[in-house]
N, C-alpha and C positions, 0 to 999 in steps of 0.2 A: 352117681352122676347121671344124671336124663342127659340125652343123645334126640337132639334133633332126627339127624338119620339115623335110628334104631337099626334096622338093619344093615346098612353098612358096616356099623360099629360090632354087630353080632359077629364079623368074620370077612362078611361078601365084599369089604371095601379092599383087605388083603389079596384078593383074587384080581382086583384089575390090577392092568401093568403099570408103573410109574406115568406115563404119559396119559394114560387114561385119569389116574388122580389126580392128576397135576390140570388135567383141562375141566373137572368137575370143579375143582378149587377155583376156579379162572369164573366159572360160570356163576358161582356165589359174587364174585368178587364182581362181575361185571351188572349184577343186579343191585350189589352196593352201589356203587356209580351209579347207576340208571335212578337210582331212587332218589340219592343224594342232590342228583340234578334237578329232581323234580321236587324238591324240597319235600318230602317224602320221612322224617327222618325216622319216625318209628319203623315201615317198613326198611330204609336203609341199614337200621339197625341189626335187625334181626339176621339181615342177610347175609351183614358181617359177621354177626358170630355162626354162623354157618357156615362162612369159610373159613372163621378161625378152628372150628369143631372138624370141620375135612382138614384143616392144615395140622391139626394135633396127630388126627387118625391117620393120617401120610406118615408123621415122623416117629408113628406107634410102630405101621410097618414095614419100614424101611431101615433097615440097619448098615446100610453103606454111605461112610463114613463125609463121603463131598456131600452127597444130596442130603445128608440131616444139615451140614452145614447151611448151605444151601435154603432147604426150608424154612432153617432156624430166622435165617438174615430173610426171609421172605415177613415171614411171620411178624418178626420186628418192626421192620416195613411200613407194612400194611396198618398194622397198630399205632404204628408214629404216624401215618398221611391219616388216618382216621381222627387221631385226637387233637391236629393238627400242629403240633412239633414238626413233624414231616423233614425228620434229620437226615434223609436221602434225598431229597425234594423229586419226590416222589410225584407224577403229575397221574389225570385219569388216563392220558392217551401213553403214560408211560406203561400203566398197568395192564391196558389190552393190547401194547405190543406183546410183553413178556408175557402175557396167557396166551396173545393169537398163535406164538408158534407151538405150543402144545395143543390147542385145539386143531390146527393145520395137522400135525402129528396124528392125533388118535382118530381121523376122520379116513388118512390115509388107507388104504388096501393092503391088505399083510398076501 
């Protein structure tokens, strides 16, 4: 399998913390939006399997048991507002709620 983010995929994506991956996945997701809206769709395209290939690599490292759930039903999601089923009715300003508070999150000061 070829890996858009090679390097992530090598290891380094395991090292950030759950909120960290969770707001890179958002940042895919929010360039799908942005493209989509621009009627863009080859670029929209790609950007989503970008966040589908972060949203794999999230539930590659993640072995606790809500958050794969969690990702799985994200993953779903995203996939059904994309092909437009959209069996959550999933909207774009619902999607960069659910990412804003993770990117709020890993922006934070530890």
């Amino acid at each position: 399998m070829t890996f858009e983010h090679r390097e992530l995929a090598e290891g380094r994506w395991k090292q950030l913390s759950f909120v960290e991956q969770m707001a890179n996945i958002g940042s895919e997701v929010e360039r799908f939006l942005k493209w989509r809206s621009k009627n863009r769709p080859e670029y929209s395209r790609k950007a989503f399997e970008r966040a589908l290939e972060l949203i794999d690599l999230t539930l590659d490292a993640n072995r606790q048991r809500g958050r794969l759930r969690e990702l799985a039903r994200v993953r779903e999601a995203l996939v059904g507002f994309a092909d437009g089923s959209n069996e959550f009715q999933c909207s774009d300003g619902s999607w960069r709620k659910y990412f804003g508070c993770f990117f709020y999150a890993a922006r934070r000061p530890r």
